[in-house]
DSSP file (Angstrom, degrees, kcal/mol; ACC not computed):
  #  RESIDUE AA STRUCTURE BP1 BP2  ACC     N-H-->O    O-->H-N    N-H-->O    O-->H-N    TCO  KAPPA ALPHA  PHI   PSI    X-CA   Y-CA   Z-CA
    1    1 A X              0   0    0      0, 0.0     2,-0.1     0, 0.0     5,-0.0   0.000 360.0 360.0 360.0 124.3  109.3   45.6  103.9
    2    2 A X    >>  -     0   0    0      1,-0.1     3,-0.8     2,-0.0     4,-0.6  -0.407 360.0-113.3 -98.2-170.0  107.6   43.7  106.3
    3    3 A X  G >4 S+     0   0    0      1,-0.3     3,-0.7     2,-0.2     6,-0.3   0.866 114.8  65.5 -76.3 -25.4  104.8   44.9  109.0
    4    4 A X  G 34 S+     0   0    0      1,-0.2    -1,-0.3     4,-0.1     5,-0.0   0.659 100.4  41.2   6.4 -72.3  107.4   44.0  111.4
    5    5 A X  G <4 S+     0   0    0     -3,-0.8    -1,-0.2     5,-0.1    -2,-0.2   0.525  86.4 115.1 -70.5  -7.9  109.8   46.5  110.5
    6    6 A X  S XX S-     0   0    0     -3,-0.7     3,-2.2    -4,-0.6     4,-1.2  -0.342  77.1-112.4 -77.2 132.5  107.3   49.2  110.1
    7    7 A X  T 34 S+     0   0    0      1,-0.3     6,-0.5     2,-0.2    -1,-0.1   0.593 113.2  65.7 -28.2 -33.4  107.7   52.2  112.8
    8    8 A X  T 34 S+     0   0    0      1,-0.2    -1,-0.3     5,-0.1     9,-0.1   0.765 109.3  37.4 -56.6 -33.6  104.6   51.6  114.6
    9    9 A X  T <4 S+     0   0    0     -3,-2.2    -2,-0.2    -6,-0.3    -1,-0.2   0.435  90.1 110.1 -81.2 -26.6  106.1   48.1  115.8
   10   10 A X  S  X S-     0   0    0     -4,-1.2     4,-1.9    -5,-0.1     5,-0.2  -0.194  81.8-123.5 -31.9 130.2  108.9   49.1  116.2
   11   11 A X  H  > S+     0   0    0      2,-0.2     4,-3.9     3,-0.2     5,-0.1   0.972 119.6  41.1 -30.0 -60.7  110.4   49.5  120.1
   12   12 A X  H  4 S+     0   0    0      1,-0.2     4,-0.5     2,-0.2     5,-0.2   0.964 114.4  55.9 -73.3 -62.6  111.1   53.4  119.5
   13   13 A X  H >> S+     0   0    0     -6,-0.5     4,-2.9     1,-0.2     3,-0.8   0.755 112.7  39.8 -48.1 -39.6  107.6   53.5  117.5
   14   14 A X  H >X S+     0   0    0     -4,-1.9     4,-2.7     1,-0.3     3,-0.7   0.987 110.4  55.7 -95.7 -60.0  105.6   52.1  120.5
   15   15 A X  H 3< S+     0   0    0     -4,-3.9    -1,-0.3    -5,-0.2    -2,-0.2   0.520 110.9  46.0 -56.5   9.8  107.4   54.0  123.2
   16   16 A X  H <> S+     0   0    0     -3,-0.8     4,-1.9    -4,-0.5     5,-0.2   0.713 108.3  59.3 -92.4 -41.9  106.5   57.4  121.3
   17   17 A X  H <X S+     0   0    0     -4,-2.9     4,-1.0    -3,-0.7    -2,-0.2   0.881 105.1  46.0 -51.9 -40.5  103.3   56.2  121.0
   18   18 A X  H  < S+     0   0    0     -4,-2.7    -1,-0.2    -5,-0.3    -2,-0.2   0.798 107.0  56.7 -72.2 -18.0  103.2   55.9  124.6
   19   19 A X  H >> S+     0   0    0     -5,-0.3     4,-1.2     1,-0.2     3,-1.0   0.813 106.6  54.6 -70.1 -26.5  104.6   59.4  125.1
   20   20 A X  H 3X S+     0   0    0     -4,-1.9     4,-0.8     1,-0.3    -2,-0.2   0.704 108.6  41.8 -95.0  -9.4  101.8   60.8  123.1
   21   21 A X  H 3X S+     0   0    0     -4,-1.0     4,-0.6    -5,-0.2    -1,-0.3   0.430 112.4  52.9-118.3  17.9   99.1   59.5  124.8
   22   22 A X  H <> S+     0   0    0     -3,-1.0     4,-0.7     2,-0.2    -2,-0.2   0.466 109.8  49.6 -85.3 -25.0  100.5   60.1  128.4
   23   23 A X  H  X S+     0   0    0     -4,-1.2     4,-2.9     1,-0.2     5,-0.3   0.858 116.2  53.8 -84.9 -25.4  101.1   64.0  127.3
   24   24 A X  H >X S+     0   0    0     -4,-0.8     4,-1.8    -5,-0.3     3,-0.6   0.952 111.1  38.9 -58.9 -56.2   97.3   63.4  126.2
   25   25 A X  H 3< S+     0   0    0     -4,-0.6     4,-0.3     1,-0.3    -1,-0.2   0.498 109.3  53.7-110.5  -8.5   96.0   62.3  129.0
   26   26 A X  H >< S+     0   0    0     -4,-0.7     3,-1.0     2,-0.1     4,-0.4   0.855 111.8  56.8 -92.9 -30.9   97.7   64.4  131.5
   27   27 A X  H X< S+     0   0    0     -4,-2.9     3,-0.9    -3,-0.6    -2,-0.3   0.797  93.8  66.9 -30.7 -52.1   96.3   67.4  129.2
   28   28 A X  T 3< S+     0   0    0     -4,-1.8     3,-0.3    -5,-0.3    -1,-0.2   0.611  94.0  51.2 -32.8 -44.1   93.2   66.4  129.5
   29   29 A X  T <  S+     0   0    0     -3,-1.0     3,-0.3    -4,-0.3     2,-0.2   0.462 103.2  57.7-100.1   5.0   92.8   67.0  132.9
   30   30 A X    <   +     0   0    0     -3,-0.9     3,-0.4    -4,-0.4    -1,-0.2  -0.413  65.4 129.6-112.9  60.6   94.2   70.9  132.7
   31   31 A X    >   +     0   0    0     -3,-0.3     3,-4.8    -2,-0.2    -1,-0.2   0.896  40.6  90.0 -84.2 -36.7   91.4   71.1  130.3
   32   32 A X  T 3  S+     0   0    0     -3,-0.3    -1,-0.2     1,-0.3    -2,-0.1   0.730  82.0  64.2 -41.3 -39.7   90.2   74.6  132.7
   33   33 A X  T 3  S+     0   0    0     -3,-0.4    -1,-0.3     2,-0.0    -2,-0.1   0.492  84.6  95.0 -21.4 -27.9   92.6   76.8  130.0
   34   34 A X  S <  S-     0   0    0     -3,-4.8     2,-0.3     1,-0.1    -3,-0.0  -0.250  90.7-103.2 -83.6-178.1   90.4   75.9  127.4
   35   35 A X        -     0   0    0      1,-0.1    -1,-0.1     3,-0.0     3,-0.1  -0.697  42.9-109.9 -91.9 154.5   87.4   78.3  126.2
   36   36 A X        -     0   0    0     -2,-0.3     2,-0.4     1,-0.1    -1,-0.1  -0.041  36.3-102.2 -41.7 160.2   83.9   77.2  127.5
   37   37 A X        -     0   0    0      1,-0.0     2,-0.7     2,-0.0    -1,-0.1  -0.674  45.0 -96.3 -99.5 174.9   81.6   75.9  125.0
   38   38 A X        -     0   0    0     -2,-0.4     2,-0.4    -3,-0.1    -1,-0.0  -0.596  39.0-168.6 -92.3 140.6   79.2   77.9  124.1
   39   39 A X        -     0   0    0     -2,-0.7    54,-0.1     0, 0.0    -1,-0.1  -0.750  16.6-130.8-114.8  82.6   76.0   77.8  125.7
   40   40 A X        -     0   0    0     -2,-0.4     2,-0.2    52,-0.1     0, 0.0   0.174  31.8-105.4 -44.7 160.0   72.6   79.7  124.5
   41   41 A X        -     0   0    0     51,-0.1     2,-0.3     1,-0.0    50,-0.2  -0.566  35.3-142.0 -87.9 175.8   70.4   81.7  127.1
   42   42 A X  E     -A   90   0A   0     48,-1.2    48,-2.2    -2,-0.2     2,-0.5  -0.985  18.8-172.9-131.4 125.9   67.5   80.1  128.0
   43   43 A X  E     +A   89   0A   0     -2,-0.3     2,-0.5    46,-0.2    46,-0.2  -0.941  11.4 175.3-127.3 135.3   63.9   81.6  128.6
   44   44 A X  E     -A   88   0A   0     44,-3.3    44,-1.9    -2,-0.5    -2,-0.0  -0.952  41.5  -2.6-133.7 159.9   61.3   79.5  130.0
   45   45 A X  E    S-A   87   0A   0     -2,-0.5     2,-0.3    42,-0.2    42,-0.2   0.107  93.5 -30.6  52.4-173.9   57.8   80.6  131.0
   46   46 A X        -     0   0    0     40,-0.8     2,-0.9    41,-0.1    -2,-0.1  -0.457  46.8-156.1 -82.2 126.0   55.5   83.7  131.2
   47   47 A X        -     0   0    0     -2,-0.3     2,-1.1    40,-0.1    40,-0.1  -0.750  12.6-155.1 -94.5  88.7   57.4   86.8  132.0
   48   48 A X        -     0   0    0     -2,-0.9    73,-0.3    37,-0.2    21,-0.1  -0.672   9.9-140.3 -75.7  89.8   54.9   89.2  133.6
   49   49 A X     >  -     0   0    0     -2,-1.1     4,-5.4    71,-0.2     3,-0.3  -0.061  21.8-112.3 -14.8 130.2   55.8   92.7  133.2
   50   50 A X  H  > S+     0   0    0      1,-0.2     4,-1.1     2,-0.2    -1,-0.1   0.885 111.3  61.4 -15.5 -66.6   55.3   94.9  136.0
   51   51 A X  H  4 S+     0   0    0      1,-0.3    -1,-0.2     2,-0.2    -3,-0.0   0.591 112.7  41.4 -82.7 -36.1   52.4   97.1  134.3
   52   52 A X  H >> S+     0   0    0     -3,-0.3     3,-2.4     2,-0.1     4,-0.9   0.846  97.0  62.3 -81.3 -37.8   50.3   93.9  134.1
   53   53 A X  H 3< S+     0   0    0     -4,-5.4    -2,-0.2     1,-0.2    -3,-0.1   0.879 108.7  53.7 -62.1  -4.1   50.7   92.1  137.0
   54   54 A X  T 3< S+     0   0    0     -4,-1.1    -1,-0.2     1,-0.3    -2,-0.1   0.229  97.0  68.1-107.4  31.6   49.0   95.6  138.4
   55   55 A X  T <4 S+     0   0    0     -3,-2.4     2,-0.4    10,-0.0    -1,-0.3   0.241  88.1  84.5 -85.0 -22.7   46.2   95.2  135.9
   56   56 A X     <  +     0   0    0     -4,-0.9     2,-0.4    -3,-0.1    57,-0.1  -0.686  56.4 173.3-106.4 150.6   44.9   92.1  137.7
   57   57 A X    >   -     0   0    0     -2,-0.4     3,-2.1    55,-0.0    53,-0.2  -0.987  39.4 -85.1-159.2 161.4   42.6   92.2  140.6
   58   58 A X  T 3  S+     0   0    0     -2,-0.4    53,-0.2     1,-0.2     3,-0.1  -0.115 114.3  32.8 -66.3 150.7   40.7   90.2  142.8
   59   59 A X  T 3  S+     0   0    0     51,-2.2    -1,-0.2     1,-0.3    52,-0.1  -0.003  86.3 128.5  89.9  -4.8   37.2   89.3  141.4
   60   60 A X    <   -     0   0    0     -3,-2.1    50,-3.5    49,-0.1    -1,-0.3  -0.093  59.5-121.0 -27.5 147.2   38.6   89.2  137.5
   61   61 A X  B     -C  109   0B   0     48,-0.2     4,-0.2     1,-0.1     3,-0.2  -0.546  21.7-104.9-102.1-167.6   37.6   85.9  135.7
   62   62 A X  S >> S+     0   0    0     46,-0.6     3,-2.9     1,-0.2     4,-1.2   0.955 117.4  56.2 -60.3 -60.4   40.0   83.5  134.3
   63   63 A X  T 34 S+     0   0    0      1,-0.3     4,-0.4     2,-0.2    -1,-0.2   0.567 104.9  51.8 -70.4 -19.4   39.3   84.7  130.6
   64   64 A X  T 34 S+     0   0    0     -3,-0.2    -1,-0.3     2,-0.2    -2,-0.2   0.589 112.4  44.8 -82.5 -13.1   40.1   88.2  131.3
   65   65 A X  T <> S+     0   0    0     -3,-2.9     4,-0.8    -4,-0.2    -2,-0.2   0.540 104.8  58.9-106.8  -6.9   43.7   87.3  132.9
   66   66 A X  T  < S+     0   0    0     -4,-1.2     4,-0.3     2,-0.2    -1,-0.2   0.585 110.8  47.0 -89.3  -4.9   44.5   85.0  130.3
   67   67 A X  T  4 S+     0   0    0     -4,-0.4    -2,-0.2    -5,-0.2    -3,-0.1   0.601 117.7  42.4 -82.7 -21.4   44.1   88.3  127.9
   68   68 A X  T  4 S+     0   0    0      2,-0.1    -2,-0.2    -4,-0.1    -3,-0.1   0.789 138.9   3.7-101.0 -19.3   45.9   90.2  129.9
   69   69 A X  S  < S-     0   0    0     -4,-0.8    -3,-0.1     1,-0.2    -2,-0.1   0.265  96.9-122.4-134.0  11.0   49.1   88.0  131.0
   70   70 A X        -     0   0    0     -4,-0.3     2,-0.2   -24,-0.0    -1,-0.2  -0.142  53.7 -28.2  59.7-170.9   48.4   84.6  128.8
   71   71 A X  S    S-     0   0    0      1,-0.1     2,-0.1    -5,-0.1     4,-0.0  -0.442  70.5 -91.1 -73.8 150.0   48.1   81.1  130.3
   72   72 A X        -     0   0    0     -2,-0.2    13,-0.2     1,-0.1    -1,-0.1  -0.310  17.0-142.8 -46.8 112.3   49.4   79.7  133.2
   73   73 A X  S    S+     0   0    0     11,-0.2     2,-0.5     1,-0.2    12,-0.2   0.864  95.4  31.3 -56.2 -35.0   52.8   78.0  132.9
   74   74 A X  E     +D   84   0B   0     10,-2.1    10,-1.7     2,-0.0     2,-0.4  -0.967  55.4 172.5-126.7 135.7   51.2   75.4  135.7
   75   75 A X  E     -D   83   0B   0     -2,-0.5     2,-1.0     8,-0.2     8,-0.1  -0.971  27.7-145.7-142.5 119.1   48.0   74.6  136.0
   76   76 A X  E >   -D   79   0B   0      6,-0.8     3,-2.4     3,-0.6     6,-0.2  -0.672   4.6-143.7-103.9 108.7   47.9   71.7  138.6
   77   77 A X  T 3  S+     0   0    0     -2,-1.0     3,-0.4     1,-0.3    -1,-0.1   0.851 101.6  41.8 -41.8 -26.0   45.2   68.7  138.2
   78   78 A X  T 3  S+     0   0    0      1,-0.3     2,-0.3    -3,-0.1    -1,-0.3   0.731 117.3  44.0 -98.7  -8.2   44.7   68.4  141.7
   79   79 A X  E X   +D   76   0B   0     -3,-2.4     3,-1.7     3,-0.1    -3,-0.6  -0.576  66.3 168.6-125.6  74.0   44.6   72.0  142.6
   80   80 A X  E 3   +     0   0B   0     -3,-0.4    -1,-0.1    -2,-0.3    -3,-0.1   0.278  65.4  65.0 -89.5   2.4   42.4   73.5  140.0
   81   81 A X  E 3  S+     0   0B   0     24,-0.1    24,-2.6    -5,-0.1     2,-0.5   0.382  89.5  91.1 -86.0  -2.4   41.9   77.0  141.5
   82   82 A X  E <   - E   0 104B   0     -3,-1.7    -6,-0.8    22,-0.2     2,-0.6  -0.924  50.6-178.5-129.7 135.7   45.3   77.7  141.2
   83   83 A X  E     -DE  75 103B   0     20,-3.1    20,-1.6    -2,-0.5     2,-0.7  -0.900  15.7-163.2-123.0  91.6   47.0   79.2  138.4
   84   84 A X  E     -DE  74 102B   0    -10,-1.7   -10,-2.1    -2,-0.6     2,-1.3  -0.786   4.8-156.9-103.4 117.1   51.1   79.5  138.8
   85   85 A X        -     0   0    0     16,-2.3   -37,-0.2    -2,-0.7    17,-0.1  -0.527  14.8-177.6 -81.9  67.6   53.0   81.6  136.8
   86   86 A X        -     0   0    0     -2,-1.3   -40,-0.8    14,-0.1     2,-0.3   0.032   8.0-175.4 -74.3 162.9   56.8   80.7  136.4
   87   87 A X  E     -AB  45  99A   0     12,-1.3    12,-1.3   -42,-0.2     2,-0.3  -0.897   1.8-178.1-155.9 129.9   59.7   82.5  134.5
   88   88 A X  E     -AB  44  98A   0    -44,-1.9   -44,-3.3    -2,-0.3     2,-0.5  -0.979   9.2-170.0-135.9 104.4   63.2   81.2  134.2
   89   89 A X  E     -AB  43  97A   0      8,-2.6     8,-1.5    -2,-0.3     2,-0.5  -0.945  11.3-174.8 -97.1 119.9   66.2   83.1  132.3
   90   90 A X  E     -AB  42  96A   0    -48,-2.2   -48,-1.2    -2,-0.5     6,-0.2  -0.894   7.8-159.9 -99.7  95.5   69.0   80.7  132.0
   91   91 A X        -     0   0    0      4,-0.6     3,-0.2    -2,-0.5   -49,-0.1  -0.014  28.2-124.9 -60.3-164.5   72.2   82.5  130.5
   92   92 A X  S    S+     0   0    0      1,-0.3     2,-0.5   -51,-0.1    -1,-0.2   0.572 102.8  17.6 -84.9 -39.2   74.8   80.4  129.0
   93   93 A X  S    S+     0   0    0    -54,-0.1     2,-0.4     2,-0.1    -1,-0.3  -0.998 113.4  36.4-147.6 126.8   77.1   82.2  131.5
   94   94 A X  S    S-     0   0    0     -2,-0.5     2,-0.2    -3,-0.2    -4,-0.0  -0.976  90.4 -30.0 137.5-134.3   76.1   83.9  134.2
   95   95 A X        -     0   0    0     -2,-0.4    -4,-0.6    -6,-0.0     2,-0.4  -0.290  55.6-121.1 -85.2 176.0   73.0   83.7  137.4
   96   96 A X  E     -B   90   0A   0     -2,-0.2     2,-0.5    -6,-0.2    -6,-0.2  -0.898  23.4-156.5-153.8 127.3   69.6   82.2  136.8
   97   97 A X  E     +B   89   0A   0     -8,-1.5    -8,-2.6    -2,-0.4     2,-0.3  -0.987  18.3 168.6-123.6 136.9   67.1   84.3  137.3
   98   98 A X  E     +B   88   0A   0     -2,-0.5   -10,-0.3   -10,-0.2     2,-0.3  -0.885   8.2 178.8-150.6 154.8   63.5   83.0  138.2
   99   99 A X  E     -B   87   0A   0    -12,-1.3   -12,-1.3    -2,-0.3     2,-0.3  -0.858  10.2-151.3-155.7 169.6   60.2   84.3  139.4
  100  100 A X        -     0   0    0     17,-0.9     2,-0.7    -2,-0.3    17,-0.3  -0.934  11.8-176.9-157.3 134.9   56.2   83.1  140.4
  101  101 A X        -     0   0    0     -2,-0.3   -16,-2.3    14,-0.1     2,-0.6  -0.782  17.6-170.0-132.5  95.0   53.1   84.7  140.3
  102  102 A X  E     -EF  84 114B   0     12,-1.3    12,-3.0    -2,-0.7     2,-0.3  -0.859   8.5-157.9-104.6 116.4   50.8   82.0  141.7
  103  103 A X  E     -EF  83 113B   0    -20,-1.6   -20,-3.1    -2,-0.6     2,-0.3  -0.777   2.4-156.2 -57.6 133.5   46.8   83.1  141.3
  104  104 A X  E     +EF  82 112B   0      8,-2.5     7,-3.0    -2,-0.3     8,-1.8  -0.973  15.5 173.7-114.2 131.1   44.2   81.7  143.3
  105  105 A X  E     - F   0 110B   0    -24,-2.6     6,-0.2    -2,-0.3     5,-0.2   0.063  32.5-135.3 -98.2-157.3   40.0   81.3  142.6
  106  106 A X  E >  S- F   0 109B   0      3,-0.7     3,-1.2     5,-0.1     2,-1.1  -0.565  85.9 -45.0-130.8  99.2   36.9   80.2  143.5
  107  107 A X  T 3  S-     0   0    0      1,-0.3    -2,-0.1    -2,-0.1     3,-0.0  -0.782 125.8 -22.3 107.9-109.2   35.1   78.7  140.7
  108  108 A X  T 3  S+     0   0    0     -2,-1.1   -46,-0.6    -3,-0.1     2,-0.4   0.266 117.8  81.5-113.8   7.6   36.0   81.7  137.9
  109  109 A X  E <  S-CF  61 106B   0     -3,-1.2    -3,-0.7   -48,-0.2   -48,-0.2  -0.882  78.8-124.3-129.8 145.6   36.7   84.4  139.7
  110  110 A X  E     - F   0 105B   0    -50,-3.5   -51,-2.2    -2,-0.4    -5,-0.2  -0.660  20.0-171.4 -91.5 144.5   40.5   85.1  141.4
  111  111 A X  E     -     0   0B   0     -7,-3.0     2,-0.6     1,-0.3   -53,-0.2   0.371  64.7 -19.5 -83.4 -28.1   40.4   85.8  145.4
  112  112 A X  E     - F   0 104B   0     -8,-1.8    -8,-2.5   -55,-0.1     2,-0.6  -0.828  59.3-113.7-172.1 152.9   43.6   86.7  145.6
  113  113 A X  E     - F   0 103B   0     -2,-0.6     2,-0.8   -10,-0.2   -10,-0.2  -0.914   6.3-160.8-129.8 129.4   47.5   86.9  144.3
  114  114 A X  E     + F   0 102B   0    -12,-3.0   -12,-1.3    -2,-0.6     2,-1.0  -0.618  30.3 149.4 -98.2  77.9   50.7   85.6  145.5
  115  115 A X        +     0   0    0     -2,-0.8   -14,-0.1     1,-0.2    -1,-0.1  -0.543  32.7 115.4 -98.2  67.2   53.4   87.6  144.0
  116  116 A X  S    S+     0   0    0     -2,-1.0    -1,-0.2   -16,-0.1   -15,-0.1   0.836  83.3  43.2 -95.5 -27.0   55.9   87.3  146.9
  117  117 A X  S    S+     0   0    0     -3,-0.4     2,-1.3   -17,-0.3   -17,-0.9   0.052  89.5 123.0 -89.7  11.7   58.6   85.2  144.6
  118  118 A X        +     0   0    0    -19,-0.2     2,-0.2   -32,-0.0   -19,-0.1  -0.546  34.9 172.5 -88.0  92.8   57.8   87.7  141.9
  119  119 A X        -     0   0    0     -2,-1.3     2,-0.1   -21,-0.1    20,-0.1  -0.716  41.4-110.5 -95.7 149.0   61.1   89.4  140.7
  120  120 A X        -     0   0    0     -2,-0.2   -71,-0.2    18,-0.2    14,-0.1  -0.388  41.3-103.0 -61.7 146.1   60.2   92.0  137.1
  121  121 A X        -     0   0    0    -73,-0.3     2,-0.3    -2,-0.1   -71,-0.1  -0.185  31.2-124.6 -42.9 169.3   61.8   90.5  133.8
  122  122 A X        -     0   0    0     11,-0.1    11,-0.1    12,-0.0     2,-0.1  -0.888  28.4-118.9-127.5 137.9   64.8   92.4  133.0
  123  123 A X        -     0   0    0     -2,-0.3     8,-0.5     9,-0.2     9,-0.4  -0.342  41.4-179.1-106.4 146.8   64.3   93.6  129.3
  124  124 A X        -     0   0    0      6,-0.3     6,-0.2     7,-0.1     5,-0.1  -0.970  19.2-127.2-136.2 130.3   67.1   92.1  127.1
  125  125 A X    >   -     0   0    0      4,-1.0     3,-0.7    -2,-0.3     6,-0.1  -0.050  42.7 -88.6 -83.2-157.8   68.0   92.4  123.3
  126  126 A X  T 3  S+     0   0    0      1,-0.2    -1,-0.1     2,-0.1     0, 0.0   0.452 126.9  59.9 -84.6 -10.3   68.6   89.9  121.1
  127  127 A X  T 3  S-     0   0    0      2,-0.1    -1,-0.2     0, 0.0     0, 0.0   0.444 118.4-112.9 -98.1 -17.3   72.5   89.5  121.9
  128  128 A X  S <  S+     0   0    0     -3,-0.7    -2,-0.1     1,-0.3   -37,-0.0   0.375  72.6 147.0  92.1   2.2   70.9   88.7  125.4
  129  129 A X        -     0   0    0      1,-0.1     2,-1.5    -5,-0.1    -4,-1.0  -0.265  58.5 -93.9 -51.5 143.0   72.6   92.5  126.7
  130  130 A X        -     0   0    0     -6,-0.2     3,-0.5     1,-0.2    -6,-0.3  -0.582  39.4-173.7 -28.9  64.9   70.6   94.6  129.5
  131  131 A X  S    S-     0   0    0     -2,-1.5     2,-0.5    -8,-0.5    -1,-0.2   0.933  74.6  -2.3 -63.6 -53.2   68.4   97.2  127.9
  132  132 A X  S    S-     0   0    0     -9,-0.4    -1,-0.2     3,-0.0    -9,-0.2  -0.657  72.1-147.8-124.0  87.2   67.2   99.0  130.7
  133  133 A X        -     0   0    0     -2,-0.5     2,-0.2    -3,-0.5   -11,-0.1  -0.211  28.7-113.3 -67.2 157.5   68.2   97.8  134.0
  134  134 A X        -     0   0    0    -14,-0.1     2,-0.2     1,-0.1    -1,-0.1  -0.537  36.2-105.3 -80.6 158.1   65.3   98.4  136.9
  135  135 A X    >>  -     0   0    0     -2,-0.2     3,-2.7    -3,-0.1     4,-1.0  -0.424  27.1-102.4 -28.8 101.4   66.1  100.7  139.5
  136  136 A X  H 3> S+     0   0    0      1,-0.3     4,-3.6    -2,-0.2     3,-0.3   0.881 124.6  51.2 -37.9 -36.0   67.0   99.9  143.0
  137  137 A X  H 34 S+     0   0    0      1,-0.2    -1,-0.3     2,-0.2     5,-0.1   0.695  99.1  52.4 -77.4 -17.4   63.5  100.8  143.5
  138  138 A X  H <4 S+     0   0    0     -3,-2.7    -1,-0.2     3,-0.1    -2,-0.2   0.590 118.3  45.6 -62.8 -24.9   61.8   99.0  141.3
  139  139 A X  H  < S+     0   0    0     -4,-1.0     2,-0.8    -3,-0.3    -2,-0.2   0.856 109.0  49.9 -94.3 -75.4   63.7   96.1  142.9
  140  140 A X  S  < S-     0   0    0     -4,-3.6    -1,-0.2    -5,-0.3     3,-0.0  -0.707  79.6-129.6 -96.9 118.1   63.4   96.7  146.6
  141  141 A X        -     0   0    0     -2,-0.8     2,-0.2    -3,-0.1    -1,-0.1  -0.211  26.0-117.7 -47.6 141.0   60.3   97.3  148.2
  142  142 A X        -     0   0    0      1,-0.1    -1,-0.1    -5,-0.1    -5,-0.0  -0.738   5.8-144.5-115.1 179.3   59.9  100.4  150.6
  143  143 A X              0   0    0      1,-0.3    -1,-0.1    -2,-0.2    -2,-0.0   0.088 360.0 360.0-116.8  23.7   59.3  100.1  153.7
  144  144 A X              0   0    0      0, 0.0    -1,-0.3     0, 0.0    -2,-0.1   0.543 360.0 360.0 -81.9 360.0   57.1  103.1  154.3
């Protein structure tokens, strides 16, 4: 038998081959039907609990707020009184949730804290589920 005769070389061989990689390639693009891949959550930076960030206050030194909340996700060469505290939950599926706690000093001691971007962690198990969601009040400042 030569390679010649062989189905692949064939007329009808090569036009089936060409059916199969037209029904691929128009498949391909109604790819939304498929499942997602799977994607892990993501946590990046300090997550500052409530119950600490109202442990800190102005005239505290450095070394007492890195015991109470750790180090500073940013610590900026050119701006060396200031101590920014980022937090980033990335799910695999879902919203991004993010907050900043930027302390500012003189020398060692903080003047003052800029928790306006500060939303609380929301406590999560390991399966990445809700354990306690906060509270509309916990959430929304009131206005009293």
């Amino acid at each position: 038998m030569l390679i010649t005769d062989s189905l692949i070389f064939s007329r009808r061989g090569s036009s089936l081959i060409l059916a199969l990689l037209l029904a691929l390639s128009l498949l391909s693009g109604c790819a939304r039907w498929l499942p997602d891949a799977y994607r892990p959550d993501l946590t990046q930076g300090n997550a500052i609990k409530p119950e600490d960030l109202a442990k800190l206050q102005p005239g505290m030194s450095k070394q007492k707020i890195t015991s109470i909340i750790g180090s500073p996700t940013l610590v900026d060469p050119f701006h060396v009184d200031r101590w920014d505290y980022v937090y980033r939950y990335i799910p695999g599926q879902g919203e991004i949730e993010q907050s900043r706690v930027s302390l500012f000093f003189e020398g060692d001691v903080l003047l003052r804290i800029d928790d306006s971007a500060y939303t609380p962690p929301i406590e999560r198990d390991a399966s990445g589920e809700i354990i306690d969601p906060p509270s509309p009040a916990d959430i929304i400042p009131s206005l009293d």
